[in-house]
N, C-alpha and C positions, 0 to 999 in steps of 0.2 A: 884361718885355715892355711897352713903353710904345704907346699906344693915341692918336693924334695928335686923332682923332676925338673921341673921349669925355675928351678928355683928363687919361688914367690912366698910373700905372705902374705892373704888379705884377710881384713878387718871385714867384719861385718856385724849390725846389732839388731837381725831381724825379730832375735827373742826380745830382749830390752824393748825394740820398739813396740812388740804386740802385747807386751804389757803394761806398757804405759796407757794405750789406746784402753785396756780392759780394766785399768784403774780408774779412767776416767769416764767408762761406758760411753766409748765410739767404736766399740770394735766394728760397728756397721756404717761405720761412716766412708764416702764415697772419697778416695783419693785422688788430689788436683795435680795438674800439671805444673802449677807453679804454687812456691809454696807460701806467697802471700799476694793479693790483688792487689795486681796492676794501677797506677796512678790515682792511689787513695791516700789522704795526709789523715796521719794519727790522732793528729795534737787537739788537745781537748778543745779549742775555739774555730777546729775546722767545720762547716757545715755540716759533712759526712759522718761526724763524731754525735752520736747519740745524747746529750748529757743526763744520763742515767747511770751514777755511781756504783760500781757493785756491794753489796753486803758485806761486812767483814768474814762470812763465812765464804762467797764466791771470790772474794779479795784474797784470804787462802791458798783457795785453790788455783787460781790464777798463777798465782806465786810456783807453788806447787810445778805447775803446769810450765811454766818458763826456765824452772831451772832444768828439771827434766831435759826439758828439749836445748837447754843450754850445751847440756853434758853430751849429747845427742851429736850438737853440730860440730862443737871442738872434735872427739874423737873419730865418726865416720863421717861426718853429713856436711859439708861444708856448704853443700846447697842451700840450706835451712838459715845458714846462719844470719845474714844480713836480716831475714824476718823476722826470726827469735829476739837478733839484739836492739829492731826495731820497737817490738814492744815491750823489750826489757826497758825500755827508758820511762816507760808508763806506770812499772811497780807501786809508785805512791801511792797513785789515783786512779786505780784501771777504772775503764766504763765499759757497759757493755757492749760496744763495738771491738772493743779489744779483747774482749772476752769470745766474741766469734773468731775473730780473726785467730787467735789459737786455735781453736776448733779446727 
């Protein structure tokens, strides 16, 4: 939205985002203050890690679901980001811990 007056322009991807959320059927998901939890280690031989592989079909969408939010934190969301490229390191082998954690 560029603002002739003050002259500004801001970015914003409030369409984008609420289609991603309605792609992935959360549009009713409750929104957090931060955008991954706090003092949890990813890596598949942490305790806190499930080891429950996902399906090649929620392996996918997983994928799916990262890049999206990839594109997401590059262009407006820099808040996101360190989350996103958190579990972007998981691509190989998500489990479904990491499959919430996008959630």
């Amino acid at each position: 939205m560029r603002n002739l007056e003050d002259k500004t322009i801001a970015l914003g991807q409030q369409v984008y985002i609420e289609q991603i959320l309605a792609c992935f059927g959360l549009s009713d998901a409750c929104p957090n203050v931060t955008s991954m939890e706090l003092g949890v280690d990813y890596h598949s031989d942490s305790p806190g890690v499930l080891p429950i592989l996902l399906t090649p079909a929620e392996k996918t969408t997983y994928h799916k679901m990262i890049g999206l939010l990839m594109y997401c934190a590059t262009m407006t969301h820099p808040d996101i980001a360190f989350a996103v490229s958190t579990l972007f390191q998981f691509l190989k082998a998500p489990q479904s811990t990491h499959m919430k954690a996008v959630k």
